[in-house]
Backbone bond lengths (Angstrom), bond angles and torsions (degrees), N, CA, C in turn:
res aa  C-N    CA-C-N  psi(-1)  N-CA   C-N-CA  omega(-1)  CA-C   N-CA-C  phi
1 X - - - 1.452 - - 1.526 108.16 -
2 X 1.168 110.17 128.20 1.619 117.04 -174.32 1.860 95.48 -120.11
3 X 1.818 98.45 143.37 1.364 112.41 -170.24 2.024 88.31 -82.29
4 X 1.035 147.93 -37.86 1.489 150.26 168.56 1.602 110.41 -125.31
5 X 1.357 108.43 158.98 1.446 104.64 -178.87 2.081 112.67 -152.32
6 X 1.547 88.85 13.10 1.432 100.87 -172.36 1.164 123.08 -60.43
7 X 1.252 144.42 -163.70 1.343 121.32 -159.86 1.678 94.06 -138.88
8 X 1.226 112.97 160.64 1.802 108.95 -170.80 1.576 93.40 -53.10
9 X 1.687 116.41 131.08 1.708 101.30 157.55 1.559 109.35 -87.55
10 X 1.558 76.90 166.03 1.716 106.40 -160.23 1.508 113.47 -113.87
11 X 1.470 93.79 12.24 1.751 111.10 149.97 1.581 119.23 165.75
12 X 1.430 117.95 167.81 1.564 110.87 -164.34 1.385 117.17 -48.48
13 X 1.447 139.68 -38.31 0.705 139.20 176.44 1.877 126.32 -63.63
14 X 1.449 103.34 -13.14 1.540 114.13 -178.28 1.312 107.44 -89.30
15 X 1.614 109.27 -26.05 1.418 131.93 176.42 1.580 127.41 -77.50
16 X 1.463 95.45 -32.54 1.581 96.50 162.37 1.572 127.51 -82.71
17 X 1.661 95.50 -26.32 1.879 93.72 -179.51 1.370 92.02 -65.21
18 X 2.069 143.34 -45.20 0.905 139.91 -147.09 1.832 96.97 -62.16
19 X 1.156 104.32 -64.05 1.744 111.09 -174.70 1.381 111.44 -58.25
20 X 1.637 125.23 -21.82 1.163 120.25 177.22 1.431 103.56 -70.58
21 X 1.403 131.03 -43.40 1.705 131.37 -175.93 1.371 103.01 -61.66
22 X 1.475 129.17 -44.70 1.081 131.01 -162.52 2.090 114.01 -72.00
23 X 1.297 80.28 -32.36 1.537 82.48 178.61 1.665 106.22 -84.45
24 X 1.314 110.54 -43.74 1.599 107.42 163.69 1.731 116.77 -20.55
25 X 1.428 81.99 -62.60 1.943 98.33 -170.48 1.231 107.41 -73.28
26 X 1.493 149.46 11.88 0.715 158.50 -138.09 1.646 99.45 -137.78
27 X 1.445 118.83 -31.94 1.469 118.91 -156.50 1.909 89.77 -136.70
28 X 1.481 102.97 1.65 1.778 97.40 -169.34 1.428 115.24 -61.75
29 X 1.557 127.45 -45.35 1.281 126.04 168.93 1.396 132.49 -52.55
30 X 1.589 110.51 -19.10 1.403 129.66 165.11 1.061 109.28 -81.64
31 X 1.419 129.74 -17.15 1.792 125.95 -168.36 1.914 83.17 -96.18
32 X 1.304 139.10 5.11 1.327 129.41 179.08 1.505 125.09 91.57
33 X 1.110 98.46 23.73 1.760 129.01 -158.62 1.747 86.70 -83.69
34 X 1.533 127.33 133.70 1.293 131.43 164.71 1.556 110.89 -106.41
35 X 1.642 114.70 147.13 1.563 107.49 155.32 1.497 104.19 -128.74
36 X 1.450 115.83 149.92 1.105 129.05 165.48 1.585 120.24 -98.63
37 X 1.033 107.40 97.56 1.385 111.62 -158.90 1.639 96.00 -70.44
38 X 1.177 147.72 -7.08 1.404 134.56 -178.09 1.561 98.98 -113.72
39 X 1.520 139.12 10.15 1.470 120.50 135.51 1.683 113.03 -122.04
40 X 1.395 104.16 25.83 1.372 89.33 179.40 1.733 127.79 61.55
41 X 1.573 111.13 30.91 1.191 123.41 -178.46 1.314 129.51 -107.26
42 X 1.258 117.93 104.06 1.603 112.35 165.89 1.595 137.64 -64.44
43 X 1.054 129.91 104.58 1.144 127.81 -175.54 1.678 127.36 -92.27
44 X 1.144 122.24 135.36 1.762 107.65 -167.39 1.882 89.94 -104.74
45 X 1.422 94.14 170.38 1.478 100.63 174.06 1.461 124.41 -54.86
46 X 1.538 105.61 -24.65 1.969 122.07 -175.40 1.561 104.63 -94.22
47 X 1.700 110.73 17.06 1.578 108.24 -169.00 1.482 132.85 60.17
48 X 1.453 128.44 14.24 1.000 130.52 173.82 1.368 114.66 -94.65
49 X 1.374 110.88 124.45 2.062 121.00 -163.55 1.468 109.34 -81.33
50 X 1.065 112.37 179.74 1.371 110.29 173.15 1.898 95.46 -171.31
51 X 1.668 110.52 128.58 1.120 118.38 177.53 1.314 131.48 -76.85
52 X 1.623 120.63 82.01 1.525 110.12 -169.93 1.489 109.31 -93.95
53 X 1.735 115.06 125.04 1.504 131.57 162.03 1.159 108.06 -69.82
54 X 1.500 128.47 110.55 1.375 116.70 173.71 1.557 120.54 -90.81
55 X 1.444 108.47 -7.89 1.742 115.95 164.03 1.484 104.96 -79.56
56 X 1.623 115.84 -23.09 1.768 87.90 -166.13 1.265 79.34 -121.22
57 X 1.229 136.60 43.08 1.715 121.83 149.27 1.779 111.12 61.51
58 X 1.462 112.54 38.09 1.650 110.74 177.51 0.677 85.72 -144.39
59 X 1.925 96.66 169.29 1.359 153.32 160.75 1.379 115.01 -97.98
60 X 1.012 99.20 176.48 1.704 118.04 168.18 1.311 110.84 -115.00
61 X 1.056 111.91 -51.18 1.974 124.54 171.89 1.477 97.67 -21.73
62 X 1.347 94.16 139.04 1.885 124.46 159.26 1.892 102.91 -42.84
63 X 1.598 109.96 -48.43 1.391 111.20 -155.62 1.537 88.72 -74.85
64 X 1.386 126.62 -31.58 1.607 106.48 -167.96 1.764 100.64 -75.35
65 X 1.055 127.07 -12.93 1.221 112.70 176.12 1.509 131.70 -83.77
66 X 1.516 84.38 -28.16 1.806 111.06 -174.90 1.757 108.05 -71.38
67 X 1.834 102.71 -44.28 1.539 108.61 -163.68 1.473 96.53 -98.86
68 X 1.452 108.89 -45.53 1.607 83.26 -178.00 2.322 87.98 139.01
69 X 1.547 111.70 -36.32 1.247 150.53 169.72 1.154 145.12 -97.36
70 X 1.190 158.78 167.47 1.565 145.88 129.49 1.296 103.61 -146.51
71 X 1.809 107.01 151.93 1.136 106.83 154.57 1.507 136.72 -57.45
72 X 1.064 128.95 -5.89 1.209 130.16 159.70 1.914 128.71 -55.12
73 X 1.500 87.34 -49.94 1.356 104.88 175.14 1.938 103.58 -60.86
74 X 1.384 102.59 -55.38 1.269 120.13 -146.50 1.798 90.93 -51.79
75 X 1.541 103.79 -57.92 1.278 116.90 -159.98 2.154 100.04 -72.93
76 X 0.914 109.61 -5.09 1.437 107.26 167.42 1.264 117.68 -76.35
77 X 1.577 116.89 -65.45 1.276 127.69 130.01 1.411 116.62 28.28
78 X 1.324 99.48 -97.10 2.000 119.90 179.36 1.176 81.67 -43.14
79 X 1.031 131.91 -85.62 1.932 139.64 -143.85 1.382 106.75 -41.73
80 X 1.156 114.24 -30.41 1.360 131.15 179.33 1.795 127.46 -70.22
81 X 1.542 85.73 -41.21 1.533 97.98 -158.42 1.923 84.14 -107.18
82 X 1.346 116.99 -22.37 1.492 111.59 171.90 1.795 101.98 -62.91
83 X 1.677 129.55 -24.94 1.026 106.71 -127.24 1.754 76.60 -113.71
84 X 1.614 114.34 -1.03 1.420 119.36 -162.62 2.030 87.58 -88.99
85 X 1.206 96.37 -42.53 1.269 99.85 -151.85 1.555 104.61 -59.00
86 X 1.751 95.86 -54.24 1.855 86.70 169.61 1.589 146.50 -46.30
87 X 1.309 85.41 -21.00 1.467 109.79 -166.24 1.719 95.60 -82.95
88 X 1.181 110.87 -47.44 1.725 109.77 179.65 1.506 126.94 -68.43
């Protein structure tokens, strides 16, 4: 499980959508964002899910296909690696 996985951008503009997702995912659980950690489900505030694999590093979202990422993934991610760190 990787906290980002984007790929070097290949100009400012590839670089700003990248930091724009990242900061997204960064503030998503505060925007009212749910996960169900026993199906691996993202939920948005308007109820629309989204399937995050946290062994194979996906989404379901349009944006993980389009960018390469999503905040969905990203911010699962943290939850993950927040939840490793305490534990160690």
């Amino acid at each position: 499980m990787q906290a980002h996985r984007f790929p070097e951008p290949q100009n400012a503009r590839e670089a700003l959508t990248q930091a724009n997702i990242s900061a997204r995912a960064e503030r998503l659980w505060e925007d009212g964002y749910t996960y169900d950690t026993e199906r691996g489900i993202v939920t948005s505030p308007k109820g629309e899910t989204y399937q995050v694999d946290i062994l194979a590093d996906t989404c379901s979202c349009a944006a993980s296909k389009h960018h390469g990422d999503c905040k969905h993934r990203i911010a699962v991610a943290k939850l993950y690696n927040k939840a490793e760190s305490k534990a160690a």
